[in-house]
C-alpha positions in Angstrom: 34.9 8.1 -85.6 33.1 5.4 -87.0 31.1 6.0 -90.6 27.5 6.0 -89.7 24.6 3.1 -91.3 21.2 4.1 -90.6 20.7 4.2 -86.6 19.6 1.4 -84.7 18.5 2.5 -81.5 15.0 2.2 -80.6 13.0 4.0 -78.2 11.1 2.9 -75.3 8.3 5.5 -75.6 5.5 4.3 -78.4 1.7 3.6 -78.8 -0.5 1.5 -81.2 -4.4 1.1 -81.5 -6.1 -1.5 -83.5 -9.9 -2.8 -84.5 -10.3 -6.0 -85.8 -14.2 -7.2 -86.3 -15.8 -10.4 -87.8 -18.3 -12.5 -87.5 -20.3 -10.0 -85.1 -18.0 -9.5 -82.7 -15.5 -6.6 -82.3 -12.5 -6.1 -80.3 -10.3 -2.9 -80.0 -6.3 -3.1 -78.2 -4.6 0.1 -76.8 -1.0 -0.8 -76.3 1.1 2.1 -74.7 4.7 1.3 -74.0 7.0 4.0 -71.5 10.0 3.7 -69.9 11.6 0.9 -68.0 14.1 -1.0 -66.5 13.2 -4.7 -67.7 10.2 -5.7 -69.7 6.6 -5.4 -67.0 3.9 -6.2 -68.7 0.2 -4.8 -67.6 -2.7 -6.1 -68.9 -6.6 -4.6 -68.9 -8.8 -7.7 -70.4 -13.0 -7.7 -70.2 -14.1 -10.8 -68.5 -15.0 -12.2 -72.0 -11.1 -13.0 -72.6 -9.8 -13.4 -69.8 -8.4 -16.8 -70.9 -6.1 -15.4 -73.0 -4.0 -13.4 -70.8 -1.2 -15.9 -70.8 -1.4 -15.8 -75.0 -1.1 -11.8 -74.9 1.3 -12.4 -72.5 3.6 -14.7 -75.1 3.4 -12.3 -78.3 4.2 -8.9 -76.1 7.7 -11.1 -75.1 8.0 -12.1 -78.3 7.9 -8.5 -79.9 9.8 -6.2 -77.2 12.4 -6.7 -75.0 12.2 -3.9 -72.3 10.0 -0.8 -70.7 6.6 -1.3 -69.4 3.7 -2.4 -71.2 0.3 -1.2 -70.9 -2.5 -3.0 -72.7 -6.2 -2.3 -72.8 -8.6 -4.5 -74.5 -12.2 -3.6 -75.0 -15.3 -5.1 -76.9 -18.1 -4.0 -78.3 -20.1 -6.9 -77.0 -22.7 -6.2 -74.4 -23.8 -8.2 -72.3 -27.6 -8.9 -73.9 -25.6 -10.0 -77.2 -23.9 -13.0 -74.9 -27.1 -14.2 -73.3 -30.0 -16.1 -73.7 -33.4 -16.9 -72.5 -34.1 -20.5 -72.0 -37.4 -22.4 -70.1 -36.5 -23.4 -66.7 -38.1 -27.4 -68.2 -37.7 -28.8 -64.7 -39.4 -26.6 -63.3 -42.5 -26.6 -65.9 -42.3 -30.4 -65.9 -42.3 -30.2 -62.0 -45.7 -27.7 -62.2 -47.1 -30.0 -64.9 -46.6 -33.2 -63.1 -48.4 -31.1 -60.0 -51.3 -30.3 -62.0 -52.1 -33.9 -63.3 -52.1 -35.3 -59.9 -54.4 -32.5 -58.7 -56.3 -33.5 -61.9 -56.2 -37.3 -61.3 -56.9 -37.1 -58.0 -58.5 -34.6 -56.7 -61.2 -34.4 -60.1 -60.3 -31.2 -60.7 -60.3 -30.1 -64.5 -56.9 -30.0 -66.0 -57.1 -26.7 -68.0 -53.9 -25.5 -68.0 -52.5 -22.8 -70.8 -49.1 -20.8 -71.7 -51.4 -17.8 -69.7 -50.8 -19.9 -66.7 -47.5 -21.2 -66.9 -45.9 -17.9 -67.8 -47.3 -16.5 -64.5 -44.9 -19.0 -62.8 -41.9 -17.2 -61.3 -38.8 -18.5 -62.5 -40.2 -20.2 -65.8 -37.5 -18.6 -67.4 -33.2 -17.8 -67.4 -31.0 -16.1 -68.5 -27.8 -18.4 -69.4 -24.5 -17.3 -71.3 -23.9 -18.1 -74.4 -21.4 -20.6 -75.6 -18.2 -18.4 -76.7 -16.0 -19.8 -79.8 -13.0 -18.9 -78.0 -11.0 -20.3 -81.0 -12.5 -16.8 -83.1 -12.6 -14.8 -80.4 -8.7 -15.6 -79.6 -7.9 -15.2 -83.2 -9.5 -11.7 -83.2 -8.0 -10.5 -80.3 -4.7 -11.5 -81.1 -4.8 -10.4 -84.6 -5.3 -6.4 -82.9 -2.9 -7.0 -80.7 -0.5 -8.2 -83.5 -1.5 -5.1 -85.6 -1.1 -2.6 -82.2 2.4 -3.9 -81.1 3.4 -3.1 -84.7 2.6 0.1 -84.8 4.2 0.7 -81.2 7.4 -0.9 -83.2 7.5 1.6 -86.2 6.8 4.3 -83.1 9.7 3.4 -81.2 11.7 3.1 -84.5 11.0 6.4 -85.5 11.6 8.0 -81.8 14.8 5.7 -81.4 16.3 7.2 -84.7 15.6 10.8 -83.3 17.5 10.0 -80.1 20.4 7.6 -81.9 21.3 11.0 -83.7 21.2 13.1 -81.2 23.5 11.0 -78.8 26.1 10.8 -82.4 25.7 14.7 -82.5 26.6 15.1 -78.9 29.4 12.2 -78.9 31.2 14.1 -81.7 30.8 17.4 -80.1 32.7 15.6 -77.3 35.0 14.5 -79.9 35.8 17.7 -80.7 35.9 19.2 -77.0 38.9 16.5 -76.2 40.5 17.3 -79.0 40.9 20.7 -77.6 41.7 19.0 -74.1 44.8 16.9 -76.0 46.4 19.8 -77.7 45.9 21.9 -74.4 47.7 19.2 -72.3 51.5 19.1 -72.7 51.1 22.7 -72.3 50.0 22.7 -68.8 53.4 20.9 -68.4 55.8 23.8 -70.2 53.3 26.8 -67.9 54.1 25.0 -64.6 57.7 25.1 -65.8 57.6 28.7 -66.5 55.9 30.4 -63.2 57.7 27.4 -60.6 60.7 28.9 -62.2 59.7 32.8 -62.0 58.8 32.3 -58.2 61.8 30.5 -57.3 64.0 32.8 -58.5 61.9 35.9 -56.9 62.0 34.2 -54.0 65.9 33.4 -53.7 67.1 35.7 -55.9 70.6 35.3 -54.0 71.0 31.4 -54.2 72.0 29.7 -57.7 68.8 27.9 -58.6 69.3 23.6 -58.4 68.5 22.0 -61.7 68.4 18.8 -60.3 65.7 19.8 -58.1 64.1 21.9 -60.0 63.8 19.2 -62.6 62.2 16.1 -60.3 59.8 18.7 -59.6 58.6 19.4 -62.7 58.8 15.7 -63.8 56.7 14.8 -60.6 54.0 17.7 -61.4 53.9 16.3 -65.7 52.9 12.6 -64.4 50.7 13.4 -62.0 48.9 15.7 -64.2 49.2 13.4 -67.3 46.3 12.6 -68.7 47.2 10.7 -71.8 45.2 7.4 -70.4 42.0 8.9 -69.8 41.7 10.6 -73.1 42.6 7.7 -75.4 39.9 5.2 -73.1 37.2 8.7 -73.5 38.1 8.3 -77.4 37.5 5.0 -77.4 34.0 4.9 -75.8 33.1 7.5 -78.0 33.7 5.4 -80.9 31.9 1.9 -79.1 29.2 4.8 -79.1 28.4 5.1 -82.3 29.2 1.2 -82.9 26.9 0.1 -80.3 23.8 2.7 -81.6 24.2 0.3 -85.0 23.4 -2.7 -83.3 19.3 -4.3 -83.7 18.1 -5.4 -80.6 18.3 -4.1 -76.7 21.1 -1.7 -77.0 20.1 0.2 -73.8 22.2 -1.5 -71.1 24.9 -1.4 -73.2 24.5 2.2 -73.6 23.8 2.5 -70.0 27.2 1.3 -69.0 29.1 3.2 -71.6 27.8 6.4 -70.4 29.3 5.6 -67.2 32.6 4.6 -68.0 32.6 8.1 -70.2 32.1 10.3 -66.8 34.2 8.6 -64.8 36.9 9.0 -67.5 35.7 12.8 -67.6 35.9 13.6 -64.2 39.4 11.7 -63.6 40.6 14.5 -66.4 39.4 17.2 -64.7 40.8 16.1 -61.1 44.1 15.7 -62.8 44.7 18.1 -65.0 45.1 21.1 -62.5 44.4 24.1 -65.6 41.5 26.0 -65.9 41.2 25.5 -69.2 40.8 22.2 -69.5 38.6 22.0 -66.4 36.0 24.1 -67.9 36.2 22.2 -70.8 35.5 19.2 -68.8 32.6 20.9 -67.6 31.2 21.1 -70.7 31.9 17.7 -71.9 30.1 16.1 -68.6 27.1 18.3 -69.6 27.3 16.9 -73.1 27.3 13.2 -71.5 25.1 14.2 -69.0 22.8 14.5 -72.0 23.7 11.7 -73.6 22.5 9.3 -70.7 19.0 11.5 -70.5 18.4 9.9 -74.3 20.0 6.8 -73.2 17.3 6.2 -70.8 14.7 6.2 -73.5 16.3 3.4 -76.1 15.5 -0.4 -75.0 
């Protein structure tokens, strides 16, 4: 095997919170990441940012490369702290102009005070607020920076666990096909022993042909040979531990490996006819059975 560098593999599992405040205004990102087949991004944004979907979009691609993606963003801001009351002026100027024609007119006295106006329905609104979107994006992205990073040293930190695991496993394999090679050319020298025992119980009369006896034997060693399948096992074992050193999305990789590593398994235990090394087969398709639970987890 391979000597080990500090693992690689990084998990898919992770969450990161983050508050950034300034200027009055106050935003707080939940990022939660689980597991996944590709990168699916889901988003939670108040109407307040909306706009910057696409930009929290971007930095998530730019910062993982697979499982899905949760995101909740929430504000502090209520809705009285974006509004503002303003005169409805056309309006007054309309009731004005109204009351200076009754005035002119008509003689009537123009008397008219704030009492008055302020009786008018519709004399005042409520209008939003002009955003600075330029802060408010600079917020918002600076707690969604500071989120993803700590879903990145979580998914460090959980990948590591796994990466070690899967080596522990892969080298308990290791040593199970070890077994499995040293057992082998002795399934060979057994079948030689008992064909010959029953043939000669069973004809005990007639002189025993060699020349049979011997293609039959030879047929039986290469049928059960199993030479192939343990050096390609081997070698995935070691592309194992190679790959798990590798930055980046590892997981496919992985993924694939594990599959190439039963089939390999199972074509030793359909060939090897002995007991021995089929329950030791057994136990190493457990052991990768394993393996590709922990491999679902790394991106």
């Amino acid at each position: 095997m391979v000597e080990r560098k500090e693992d690689m593999a990084t998990s898919m599992t992770g969450f990161g919170r983050a508050k950034v405040e300034r200027q009055g205004l106050e935003f707080v990102v939940e990022v939660k990441t689980l597991n996944h087949r590709y990168l699916d991004i889901n988003m939670r944004l108040p109407k307040l940012i909306s706009f910057l979907e696409e930009d929290v979009r971007n930095l998530v691609q730019d910062s993982l490369d697979r499982g899905r993606v949760e995101i909740y963003i929430s504000t502090s801001s209520q809705t009285s702290d974006r509004m503002e009351v303003q005169i409805n002026k056309p309006l007054v100027e309309s009731y004005v102009s109204c009351f200076e024609d009754l005035s002119n007119n008509y003689g009537i006295k123009s008397d008219i005070s704030l009492s008055t106006l302020v009786g008018i329905q519709d004399l005042f609104i409520l209008v939003e607020k002009e955003q600075d979107e330029d802060l408010i994006k600079e917020i918002v992205l600076d707690a969604l920076s500071k989120a993803v990073d700590k879903v990145k040293d979580m998914r460090a930190r959980e990948g590591q666990k796994l990466g070690k695991d899967i080596i522990m496993r892969g080298r308990l394999i290791g040593n199970m096909l070890k077994s499995v090679e040293s057992r082998s050319p002795l399934v060979v020298e057994e079948y030689r022993s008992k064909l010959k025992n029953r043939i000669t119980e069973l004809v005990q009369t007639t002189e025993l042909d060699e020349n049979r006896f011997n293609a039959e034997v030879i047929f039986f060693a290469d049928r059960s040979n199993i030479t192939e399948e343990i050096v390609r096992l081997k070698s995935h074992l070691t592309q194992l531990e190679e790959i798990l050193e590798n930055e980046g999305s590892i997981g496919r990789k992985l993924d694939f490996l594990v599959q190439e590593m039963n089939r390999e398994a199972n074509t030793i235990g359909a060939k090897a006819n002995d007991l021995i090394i089929t329950n030791l087969v057994v136990d190493i398709k457990s052991e990768i059975e394993k393996i590709r639970e922990q491999v679902q987890n790394i991106e």
